[in-house]
Backbone of each chain as ProteinMPNN parsed JSONL, in Angstrom:
{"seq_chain_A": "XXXXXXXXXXXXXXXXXXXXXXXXXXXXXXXXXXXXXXXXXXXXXXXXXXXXXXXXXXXXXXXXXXXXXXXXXXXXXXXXXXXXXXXXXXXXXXXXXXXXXXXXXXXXXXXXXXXXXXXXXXXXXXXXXXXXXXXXXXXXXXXXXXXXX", "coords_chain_A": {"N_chain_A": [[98.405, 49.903, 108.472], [95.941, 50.975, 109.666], [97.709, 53.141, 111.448], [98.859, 54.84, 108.826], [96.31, 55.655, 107.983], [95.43, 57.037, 110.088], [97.533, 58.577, 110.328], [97.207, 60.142, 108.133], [94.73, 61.599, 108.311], [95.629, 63.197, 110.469], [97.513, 64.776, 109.268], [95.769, 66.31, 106.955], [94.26, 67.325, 108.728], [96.178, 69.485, 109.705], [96.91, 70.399, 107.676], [94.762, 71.755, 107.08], [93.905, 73.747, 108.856], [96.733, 74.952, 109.207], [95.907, 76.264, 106.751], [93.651, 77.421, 106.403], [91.31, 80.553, 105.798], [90.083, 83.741, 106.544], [86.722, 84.954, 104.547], [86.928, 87.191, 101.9], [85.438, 89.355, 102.236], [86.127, 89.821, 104.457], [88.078, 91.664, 104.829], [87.421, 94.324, 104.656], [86.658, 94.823, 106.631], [88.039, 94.538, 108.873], [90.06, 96.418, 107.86], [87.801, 98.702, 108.966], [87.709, 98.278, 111.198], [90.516, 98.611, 112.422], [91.07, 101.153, 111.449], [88.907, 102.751, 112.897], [89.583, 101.956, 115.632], [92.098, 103.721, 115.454], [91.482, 106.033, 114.957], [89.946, 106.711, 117.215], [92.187, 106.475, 119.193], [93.785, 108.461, 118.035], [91.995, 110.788, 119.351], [91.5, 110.588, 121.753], [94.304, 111.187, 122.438], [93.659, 113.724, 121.754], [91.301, 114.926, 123.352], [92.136, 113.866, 125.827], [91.245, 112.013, 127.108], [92.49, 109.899, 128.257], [92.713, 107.304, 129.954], [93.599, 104.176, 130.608], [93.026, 101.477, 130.656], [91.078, 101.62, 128.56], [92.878, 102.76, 126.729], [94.727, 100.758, 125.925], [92.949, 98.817, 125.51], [92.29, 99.804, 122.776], [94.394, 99.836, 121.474], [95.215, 97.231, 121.045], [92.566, 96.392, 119.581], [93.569, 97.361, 117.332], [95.494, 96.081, 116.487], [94.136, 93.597, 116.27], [92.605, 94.34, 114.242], [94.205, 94.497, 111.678], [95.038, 91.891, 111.875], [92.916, 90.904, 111.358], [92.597, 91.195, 108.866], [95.279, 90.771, 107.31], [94.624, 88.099, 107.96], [92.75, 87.374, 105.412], [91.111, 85.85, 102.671], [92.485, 87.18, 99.726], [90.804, 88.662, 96.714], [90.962, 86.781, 94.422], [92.045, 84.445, 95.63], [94.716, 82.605, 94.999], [97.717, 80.524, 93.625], [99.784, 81.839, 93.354], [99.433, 84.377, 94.596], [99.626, 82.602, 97.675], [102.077, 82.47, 97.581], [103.121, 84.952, 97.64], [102.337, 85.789, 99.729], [103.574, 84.206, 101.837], [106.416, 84.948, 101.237], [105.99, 87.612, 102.368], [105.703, 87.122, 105.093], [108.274, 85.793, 105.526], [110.082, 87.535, 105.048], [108.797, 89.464, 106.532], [109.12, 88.372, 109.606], [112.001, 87.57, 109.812], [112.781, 90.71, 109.38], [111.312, 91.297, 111.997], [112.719, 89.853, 114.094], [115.403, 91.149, 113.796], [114.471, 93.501, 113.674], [113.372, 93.505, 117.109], [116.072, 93.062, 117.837], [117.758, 94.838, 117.355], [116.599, 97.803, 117.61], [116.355, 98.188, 120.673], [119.124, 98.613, 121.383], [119.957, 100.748, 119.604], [118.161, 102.465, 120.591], [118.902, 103.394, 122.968], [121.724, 103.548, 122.472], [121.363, 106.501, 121.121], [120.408, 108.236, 123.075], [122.131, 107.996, 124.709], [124.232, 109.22, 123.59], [123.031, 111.924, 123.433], [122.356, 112.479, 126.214], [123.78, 111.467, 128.326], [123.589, 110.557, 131.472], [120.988, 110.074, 131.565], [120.592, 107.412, 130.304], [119.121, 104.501, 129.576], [118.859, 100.876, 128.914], [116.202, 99.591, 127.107], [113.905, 96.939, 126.667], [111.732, 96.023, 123.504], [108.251, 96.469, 124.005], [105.386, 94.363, 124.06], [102.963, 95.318, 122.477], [104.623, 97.37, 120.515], [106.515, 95.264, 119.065], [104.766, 93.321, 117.843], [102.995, 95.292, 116.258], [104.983, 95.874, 114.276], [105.463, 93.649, 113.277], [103.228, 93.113, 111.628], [102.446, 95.233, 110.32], [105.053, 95.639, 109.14], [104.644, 93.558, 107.312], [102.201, 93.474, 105.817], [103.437, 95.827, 104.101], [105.337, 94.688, 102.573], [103.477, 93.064, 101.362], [101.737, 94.12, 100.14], [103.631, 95.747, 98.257], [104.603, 93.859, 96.656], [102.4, 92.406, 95.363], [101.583, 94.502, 94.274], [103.901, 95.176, 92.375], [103.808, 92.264, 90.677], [101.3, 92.821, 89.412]], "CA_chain_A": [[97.282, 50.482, 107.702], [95.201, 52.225, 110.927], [98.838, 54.004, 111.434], [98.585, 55.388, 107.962], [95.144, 56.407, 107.967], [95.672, 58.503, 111.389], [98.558, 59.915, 109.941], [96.72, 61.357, 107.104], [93.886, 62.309, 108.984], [96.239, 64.634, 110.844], [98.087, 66.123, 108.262], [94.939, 66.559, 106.578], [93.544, 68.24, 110.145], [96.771, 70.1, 109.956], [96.938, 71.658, 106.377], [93.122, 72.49, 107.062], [94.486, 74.611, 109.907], [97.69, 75.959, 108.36], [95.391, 77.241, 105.017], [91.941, 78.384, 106.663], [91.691, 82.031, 105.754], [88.461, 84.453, 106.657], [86.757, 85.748, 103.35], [87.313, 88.582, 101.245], [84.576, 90.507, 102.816], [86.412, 90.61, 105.73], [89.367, 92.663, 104.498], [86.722, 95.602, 105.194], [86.267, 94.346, 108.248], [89.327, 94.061, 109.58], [90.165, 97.91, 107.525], [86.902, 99.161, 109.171], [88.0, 98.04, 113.15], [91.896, 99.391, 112.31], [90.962, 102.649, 111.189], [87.779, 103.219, 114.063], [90.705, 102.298, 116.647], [93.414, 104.882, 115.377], [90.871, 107.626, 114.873], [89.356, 106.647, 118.423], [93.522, 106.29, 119.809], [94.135, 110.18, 118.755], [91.143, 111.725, 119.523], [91.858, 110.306, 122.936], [95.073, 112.178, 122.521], [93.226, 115.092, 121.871], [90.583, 115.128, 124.383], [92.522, 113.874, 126.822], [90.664, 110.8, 128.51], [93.892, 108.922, 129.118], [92.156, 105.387, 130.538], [94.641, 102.947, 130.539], [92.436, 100.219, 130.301], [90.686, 102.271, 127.074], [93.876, 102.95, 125.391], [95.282, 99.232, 126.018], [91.847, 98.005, 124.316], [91.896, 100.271, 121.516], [95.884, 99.022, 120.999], [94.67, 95.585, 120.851], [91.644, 96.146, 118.857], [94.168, 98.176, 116.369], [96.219, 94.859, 116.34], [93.358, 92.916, 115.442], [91.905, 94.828, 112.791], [95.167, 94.289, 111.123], [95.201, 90.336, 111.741], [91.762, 89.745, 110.471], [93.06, 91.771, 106.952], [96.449, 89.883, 107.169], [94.379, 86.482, 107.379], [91.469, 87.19, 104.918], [91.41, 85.95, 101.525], [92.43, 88.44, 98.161], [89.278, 88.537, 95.462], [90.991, 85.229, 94.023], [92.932, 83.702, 96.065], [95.375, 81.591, 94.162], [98.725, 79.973, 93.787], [100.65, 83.416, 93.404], [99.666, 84.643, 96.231], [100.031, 81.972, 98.286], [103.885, 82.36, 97.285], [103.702, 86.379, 98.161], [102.076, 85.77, 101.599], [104.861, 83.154, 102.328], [107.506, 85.29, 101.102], [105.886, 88.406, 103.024], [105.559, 86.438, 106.178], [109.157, 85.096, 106.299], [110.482, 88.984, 105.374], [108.575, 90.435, 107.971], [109.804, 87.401, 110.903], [113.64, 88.084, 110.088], [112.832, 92.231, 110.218], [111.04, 91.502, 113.409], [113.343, 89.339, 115.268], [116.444, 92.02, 113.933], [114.071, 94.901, 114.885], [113.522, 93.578, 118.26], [117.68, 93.327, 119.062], [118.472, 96.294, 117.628], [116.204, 98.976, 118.151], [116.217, 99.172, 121.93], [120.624, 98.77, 121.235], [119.744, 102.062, 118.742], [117.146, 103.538, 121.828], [119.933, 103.143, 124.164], [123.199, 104.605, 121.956], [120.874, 107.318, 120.724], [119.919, 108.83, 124.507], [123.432, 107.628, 125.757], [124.836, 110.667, 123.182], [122.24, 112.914, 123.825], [121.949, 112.352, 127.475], [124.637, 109.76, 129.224], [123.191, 110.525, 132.509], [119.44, 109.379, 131.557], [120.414, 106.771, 129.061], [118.783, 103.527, 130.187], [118.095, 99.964, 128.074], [114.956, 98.657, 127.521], [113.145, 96.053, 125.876], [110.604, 96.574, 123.167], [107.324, 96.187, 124.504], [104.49, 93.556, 122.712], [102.552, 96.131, 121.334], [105.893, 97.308, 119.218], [106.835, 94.054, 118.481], [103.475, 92.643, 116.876], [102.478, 96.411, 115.774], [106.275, 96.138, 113.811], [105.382, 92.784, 112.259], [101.72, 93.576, 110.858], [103.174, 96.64, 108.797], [105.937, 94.958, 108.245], [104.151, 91.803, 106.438], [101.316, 94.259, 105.299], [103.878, 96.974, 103.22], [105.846, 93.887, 101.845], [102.673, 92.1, 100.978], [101.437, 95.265, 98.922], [104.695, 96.045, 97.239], [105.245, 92.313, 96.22], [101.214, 92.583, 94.51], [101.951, 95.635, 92.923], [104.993, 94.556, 91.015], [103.138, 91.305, 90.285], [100.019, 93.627, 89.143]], "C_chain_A": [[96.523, 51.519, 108.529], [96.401, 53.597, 110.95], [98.654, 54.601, 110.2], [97.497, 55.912, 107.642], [94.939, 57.436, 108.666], [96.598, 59.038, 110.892], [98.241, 60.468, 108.715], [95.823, 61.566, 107.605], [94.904, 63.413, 109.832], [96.912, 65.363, 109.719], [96.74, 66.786, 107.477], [94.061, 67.715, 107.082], [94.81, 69.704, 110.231], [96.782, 70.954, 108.675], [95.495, 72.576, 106.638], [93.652, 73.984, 107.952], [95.274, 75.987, 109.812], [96.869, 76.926, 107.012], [93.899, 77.867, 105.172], [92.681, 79.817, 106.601], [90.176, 82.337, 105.991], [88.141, 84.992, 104.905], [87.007, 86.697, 102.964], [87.068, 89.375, 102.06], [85.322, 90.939, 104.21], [87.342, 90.853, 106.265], [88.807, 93.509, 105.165], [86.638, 95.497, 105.778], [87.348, 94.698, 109.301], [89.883, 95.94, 109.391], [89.578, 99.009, 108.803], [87.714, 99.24, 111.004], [89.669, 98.874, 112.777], [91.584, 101.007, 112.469], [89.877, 103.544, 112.347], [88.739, 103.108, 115.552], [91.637, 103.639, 116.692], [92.687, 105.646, 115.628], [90.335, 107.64, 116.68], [91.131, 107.181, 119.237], [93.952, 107.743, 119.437], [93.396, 111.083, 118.749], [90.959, 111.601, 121.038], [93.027, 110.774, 123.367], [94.657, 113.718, 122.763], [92.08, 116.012, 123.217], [90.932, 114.524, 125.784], [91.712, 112.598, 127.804], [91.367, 110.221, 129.289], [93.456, 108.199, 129.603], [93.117, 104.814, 129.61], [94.138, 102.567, 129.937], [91.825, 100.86, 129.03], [91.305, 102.458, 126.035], [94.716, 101.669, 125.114], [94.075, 98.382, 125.119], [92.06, 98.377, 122.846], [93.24, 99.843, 120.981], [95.742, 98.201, 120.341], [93.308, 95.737, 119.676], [92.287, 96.23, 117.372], [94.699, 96.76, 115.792], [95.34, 93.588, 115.39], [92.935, 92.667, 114.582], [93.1, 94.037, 111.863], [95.165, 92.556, 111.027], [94.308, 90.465, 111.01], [92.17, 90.233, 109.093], [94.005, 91.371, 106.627], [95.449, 88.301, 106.607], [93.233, 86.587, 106.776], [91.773, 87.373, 103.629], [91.418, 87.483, 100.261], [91.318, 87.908, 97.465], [89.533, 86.908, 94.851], [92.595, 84.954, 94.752], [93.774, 82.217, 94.978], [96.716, 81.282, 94.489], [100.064, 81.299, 94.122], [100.67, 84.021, 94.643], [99.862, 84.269, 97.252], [101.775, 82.491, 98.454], [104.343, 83.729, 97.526], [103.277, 85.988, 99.192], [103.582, 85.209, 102.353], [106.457, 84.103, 102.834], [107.383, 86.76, 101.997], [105.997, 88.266, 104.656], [106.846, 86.144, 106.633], [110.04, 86.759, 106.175], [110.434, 89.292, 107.01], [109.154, 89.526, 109.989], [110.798, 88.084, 110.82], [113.647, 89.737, 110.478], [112.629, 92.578, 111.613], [111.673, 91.091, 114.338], [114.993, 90.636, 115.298], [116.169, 93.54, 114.784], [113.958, 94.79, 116.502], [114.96, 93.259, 118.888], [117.605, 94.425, 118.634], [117.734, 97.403, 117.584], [116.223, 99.183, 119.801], [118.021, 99.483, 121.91], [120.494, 100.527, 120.688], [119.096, 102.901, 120.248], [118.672, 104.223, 122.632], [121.106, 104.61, 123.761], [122.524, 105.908, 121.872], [120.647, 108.272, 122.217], [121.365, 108.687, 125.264], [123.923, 109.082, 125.018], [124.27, 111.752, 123.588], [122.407, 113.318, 125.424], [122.348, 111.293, 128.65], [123.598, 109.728, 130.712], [121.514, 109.235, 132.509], [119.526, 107.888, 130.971], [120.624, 105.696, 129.806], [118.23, 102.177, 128.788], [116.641, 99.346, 128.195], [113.777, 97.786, 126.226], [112.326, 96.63, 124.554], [109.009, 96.06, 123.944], [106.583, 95.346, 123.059], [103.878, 94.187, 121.586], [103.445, 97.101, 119.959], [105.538, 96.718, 118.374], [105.839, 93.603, 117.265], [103.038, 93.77, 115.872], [103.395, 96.242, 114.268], [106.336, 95.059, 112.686], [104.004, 92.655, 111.139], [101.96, 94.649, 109.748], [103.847, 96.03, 108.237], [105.387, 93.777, 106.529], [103.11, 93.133, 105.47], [101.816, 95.01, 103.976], [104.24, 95.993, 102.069], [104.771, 93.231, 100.886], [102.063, 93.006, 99.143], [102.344, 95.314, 98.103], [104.395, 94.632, 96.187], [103.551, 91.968, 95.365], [101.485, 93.585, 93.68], [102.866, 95.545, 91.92], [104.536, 93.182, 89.914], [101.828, 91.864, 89.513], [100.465, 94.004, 87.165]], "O_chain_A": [[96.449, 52.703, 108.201], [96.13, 54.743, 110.591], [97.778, 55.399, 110.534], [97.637, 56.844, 106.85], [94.459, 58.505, 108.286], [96.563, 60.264, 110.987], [99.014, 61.291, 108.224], [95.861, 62.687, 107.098], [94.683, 64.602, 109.599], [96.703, 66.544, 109.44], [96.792, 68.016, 107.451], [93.443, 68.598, 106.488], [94.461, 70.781, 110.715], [96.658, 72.177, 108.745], [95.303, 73.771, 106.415], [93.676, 75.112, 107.461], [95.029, 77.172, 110.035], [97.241, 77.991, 106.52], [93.229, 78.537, 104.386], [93.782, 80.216, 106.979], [89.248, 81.561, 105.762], [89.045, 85.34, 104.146], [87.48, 87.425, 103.837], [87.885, 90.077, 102.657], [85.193, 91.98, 104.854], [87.719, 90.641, 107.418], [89.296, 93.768, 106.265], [86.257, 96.595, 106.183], [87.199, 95.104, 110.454], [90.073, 96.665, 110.368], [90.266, 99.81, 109.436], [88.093, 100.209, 111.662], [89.617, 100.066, 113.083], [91.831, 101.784, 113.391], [90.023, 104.742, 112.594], [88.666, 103.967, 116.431], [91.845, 104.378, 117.655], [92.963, 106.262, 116.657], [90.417, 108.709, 117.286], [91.163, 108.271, 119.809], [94.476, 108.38, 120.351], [93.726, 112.178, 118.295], [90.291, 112.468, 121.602], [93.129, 110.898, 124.588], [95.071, 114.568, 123.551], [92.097, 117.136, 123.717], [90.176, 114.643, 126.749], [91.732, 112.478, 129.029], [91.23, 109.976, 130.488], [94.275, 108.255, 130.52], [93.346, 104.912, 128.405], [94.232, 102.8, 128.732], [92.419, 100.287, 128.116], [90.917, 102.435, 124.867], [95.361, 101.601, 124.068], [94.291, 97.521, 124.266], [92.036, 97.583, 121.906], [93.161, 99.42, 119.828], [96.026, 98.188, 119.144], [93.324, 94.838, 118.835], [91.89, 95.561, 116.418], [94.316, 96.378, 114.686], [95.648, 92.956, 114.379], [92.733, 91.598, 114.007], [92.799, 92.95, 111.37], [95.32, 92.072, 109.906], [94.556, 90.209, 109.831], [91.987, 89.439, 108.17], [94.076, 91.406, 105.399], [95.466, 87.678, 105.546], [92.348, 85.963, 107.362], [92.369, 88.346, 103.168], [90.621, 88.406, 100.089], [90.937, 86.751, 97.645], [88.667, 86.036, 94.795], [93.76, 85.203, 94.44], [93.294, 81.201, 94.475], [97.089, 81.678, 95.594], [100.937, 81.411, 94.983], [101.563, 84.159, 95.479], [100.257, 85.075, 98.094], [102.376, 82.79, 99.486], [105.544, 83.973, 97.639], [104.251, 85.714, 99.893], [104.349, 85.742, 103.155], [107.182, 84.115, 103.828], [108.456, 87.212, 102.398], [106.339, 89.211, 105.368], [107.009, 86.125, 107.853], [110.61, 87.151, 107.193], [111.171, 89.354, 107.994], [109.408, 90.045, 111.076], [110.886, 89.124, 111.474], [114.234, 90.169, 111.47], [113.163, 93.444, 112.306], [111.524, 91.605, 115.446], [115.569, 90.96, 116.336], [116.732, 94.247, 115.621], [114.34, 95.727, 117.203], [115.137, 93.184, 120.104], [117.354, 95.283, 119.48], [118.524, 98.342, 117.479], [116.105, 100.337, 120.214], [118.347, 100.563, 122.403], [120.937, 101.428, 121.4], [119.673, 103.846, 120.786], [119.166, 105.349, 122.685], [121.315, 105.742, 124.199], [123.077, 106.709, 122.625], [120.943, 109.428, 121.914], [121.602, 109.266, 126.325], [124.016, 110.066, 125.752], [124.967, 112.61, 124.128], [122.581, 114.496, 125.736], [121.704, 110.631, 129.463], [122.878, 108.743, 130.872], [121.183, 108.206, 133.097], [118.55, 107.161, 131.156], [121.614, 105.512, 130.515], [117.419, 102.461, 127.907], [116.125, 98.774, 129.156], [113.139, 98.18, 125.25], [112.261, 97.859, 124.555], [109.063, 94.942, 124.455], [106.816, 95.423, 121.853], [103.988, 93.97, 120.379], [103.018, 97.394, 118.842], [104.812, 96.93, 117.402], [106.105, 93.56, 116.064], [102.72, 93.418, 114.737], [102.798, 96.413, 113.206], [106.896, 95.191, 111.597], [104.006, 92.126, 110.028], [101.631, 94.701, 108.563], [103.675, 95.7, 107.063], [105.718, 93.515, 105.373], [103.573, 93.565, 104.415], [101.13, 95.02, 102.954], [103.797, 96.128, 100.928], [105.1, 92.884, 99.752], [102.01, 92.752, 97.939], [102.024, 94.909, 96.985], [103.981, 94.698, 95.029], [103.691, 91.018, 94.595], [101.603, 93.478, 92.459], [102.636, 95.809, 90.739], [104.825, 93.098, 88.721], [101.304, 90.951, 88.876], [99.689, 94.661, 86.471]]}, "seq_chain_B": "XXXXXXXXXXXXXXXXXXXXXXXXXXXXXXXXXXXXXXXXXXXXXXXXXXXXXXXXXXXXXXXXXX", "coords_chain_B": {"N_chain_B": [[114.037, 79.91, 84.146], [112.445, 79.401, 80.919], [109.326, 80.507, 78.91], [106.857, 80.042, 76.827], [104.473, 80.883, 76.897], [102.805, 83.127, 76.214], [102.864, 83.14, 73.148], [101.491, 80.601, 72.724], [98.843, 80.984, 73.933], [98.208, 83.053, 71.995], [97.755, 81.68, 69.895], [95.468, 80.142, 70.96], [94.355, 82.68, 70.84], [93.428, 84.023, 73.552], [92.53, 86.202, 75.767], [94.674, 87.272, 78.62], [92.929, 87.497, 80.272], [91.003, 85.97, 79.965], [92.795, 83.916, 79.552], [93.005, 82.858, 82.149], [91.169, 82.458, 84.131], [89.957, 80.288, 82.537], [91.598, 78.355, 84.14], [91.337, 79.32, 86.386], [92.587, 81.055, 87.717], [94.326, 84.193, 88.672], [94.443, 87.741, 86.471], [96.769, 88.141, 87.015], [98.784, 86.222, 87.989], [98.981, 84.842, 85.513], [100.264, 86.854, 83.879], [102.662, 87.249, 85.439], [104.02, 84.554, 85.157], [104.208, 84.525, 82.55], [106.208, 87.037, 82.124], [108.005, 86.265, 83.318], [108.513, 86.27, 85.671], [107.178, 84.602, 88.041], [107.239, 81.107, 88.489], [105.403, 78.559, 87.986], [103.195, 75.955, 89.634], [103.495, 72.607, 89.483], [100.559, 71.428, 89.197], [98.924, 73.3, 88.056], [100.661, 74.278, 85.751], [100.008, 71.492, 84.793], [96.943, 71.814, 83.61], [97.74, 74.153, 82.586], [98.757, 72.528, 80.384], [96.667, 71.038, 79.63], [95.01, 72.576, 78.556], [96.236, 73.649, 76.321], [96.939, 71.549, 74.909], [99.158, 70.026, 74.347], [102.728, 68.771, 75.586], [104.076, 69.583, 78.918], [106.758, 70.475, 78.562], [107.014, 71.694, 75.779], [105.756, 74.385, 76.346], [107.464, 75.262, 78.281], [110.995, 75.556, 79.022], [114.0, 74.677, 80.523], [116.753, 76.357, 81.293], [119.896, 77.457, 80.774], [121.511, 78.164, 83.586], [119.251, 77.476, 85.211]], "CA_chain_B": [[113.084, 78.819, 82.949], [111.976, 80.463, 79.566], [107.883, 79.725, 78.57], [106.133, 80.426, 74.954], [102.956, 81.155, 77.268], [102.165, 84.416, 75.518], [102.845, 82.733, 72.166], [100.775, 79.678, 73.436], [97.746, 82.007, 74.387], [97.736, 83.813, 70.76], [97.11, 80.333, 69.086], [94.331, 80.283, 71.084], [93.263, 83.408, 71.128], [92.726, 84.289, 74.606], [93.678, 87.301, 76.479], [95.383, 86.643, 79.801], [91.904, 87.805, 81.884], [90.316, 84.373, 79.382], [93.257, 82.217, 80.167], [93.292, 83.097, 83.726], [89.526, 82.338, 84.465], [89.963, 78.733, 82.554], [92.384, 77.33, 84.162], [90.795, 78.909, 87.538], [93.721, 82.007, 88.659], [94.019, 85.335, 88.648], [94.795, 87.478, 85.763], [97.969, 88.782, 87.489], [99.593, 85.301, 87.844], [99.538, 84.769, 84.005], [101.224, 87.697, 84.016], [103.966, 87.324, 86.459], [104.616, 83.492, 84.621], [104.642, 85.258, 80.899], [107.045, 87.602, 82.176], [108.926, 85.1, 83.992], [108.493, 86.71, 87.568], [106.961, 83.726, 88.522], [107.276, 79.6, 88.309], [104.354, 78.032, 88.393], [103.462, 74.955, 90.53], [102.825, 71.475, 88.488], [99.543, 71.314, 89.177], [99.233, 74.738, 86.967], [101.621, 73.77, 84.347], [99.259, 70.709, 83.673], [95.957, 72.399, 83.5], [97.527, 74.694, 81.175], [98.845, 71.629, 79.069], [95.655, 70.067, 79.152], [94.559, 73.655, 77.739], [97.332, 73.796, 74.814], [96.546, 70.289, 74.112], [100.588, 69.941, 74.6], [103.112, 68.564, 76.724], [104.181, 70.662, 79.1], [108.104, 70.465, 78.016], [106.736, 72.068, 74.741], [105.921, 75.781, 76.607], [108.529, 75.574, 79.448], [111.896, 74.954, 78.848], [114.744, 75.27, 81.375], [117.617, 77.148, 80.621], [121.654, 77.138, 81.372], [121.464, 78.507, 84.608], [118.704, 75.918, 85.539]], "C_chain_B": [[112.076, 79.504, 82.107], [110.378, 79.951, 79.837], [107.263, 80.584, 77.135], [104.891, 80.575, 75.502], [102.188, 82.465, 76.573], [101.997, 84.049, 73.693], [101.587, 81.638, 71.875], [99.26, 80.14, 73.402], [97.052, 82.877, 72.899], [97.08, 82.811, 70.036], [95.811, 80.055, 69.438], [93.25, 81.208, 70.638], [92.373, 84.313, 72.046], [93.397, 85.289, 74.662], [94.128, 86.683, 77.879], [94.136, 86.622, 80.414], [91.049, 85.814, 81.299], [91.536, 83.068, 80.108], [93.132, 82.059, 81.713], [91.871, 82.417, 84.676], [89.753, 81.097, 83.815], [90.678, 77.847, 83.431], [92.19, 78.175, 86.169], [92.406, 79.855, 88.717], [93.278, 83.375, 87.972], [94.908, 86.254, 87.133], [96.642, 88.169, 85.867], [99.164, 87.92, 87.543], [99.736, 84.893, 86.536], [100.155, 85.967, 83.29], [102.415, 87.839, 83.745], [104.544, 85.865, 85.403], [104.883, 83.837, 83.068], [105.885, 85.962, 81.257], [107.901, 87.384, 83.178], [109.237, 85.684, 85.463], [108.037, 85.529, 88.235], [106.676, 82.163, 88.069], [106.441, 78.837, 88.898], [104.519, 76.637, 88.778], [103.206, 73.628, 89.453], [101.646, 71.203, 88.4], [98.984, 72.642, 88.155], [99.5, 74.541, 86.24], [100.418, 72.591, 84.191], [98.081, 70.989, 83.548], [96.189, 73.121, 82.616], [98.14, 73.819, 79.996], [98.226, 71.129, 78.714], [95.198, 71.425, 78.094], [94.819, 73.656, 76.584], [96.681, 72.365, 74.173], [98.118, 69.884, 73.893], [101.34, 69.601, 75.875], [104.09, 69.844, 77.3], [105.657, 71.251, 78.972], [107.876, 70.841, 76.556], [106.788, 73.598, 75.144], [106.491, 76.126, 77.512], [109.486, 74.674, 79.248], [112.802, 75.524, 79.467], [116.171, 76.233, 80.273], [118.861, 76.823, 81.448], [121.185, 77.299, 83.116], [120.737, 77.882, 85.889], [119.363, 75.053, 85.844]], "O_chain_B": [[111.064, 80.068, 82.525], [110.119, 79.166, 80.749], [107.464, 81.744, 76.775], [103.983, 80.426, 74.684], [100.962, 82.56, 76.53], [101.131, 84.617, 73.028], [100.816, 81.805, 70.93], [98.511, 79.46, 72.701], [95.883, 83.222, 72.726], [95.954, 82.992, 69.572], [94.979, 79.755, 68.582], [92.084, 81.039, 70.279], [91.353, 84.968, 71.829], [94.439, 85.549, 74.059], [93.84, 85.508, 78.107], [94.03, 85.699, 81.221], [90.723, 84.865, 82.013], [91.393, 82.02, 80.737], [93.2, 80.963, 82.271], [91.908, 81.995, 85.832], [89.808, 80.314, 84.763], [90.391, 76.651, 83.473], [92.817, 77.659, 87.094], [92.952, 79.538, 89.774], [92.391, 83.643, 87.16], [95.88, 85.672, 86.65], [97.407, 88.518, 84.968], [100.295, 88.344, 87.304], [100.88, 84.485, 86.336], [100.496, 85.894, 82.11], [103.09, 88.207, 82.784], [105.593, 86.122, 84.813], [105.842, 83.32, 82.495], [106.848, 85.489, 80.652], [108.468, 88.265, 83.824], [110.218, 85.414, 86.157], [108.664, 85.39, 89.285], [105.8, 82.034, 87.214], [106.545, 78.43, 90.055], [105.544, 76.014, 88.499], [102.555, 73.961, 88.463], [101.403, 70.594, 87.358], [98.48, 72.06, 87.195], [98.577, 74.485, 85.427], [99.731, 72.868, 83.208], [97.678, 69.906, 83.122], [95.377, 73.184, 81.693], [98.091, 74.215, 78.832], [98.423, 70.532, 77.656], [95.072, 71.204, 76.89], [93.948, 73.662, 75.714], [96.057, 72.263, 73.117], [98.169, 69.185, 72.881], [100.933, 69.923, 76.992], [104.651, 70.725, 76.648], [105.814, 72.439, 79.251], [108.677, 70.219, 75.859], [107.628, 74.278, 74.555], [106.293, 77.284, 77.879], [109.325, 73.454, 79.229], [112.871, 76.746, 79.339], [116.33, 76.535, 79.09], [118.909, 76.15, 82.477], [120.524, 76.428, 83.681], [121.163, 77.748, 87.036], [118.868, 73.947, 86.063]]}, "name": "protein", "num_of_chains": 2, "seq": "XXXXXXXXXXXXXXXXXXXXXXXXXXXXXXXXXXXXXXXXXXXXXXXXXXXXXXXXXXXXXXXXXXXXXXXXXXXXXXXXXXXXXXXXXXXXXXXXXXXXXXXXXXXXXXXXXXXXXXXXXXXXXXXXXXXXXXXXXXXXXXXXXXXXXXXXXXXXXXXXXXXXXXXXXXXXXXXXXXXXXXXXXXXXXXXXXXXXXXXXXXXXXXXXXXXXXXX"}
């Protein structure tokens, strides 16, 4: 009986977990920090500051924006969407684990024709990777509302 | 799996944005389940049978392929 009570107190602790989302409001939020990064990330192109540590924040902030608008409820959150997030979420995994083998394979062949001498493999880096799955989930998420719309 | 939800809905009376707001969704998912894009969960299906006043093997019925 105790055994059965703790084990629904965790699953209980655990769905809470798995299904917290931030509110609506802070889609804009999340919009607002994305878009104040990029515009900050090439006007720092343009003027030239180049700080590492400045353009590694504003990366990361870019990243963020994007999470908090990934995890913040639609106007009515409901059963439907539940079932596009899901299905946008497991898309964008399989694109991301295929994009990270074969684009640096693609980097590679692509510079090996061009340029055997130079043509070196190399990883994707995190900011790719995560950058690669946020669009990813993001484009899918839109499409897959709009047809549903 | 077919559904008479648009048929269902006239008897009432409602438009989709009315049924959508009783039964506590959006009016995009009565939609997607009218035009069979999407299969709603059981908890759904009986909220809208308590609605109809019907069981819910009255406006969803599988089909061959089912």
């Amino acid at each position: 009986m105790k055994t059965q009570r703790f084990c629904d107190g965790e699953e209980r602790r655990l769905n809470w977990l798995i299904t917290r989302k931030l509110p609506n409001t802070w889609k804009r939020i999340g919009w607002a920090i994305f878009i104040v990064s990029l515009v900050l990330i090439l006007l720092n192109r343009f003027i030239d500051i180049n700080h590492i540590v400045f353009k590694s924040i504003l990366k990361n902030t870019m990243l963020v924006g994007l999470l908090i608008v990934i995890i913040s409820k639609e106007k009515i959150e409901d059963e439907l969407v539940e079932n596009l997030r899901s299905k946008a979420f497991s898309f964008a995994f399989i694109m991301g684990v295929a994009w990270v083998l074969v684009q640096p394979l693609l980097n590679y062949l692509v510079s090996f024709l061009i340029k055997p001498q130079d043509a070196n493999y190399q990883d994707l880096g995190d900011f790719q990777i995560l950058w690669f799955l946020l669009i990813i989930y993001l484009t899918i998420f839109w499409f897959l509302k709009k047809r549903n719309s | 799996m077919k559904n008479t939800l648009k048929v269902e809905r006239a008897i009432l009376n409602l438009t989709q944005e009315e049924l959508a707001q009783k039964i506590g969704v959006s009016r995009q998912t009565i939609n997607s389940i009218e035009t069979n894009r999407y299969v709603p969960s059981t908890v759904l299906s009986l909220k809208l049978s308590m609605l109809f006043n019907k069981p819910v093997n009255d406006f969803f019925t599988l089909e061959l392929k089912d």
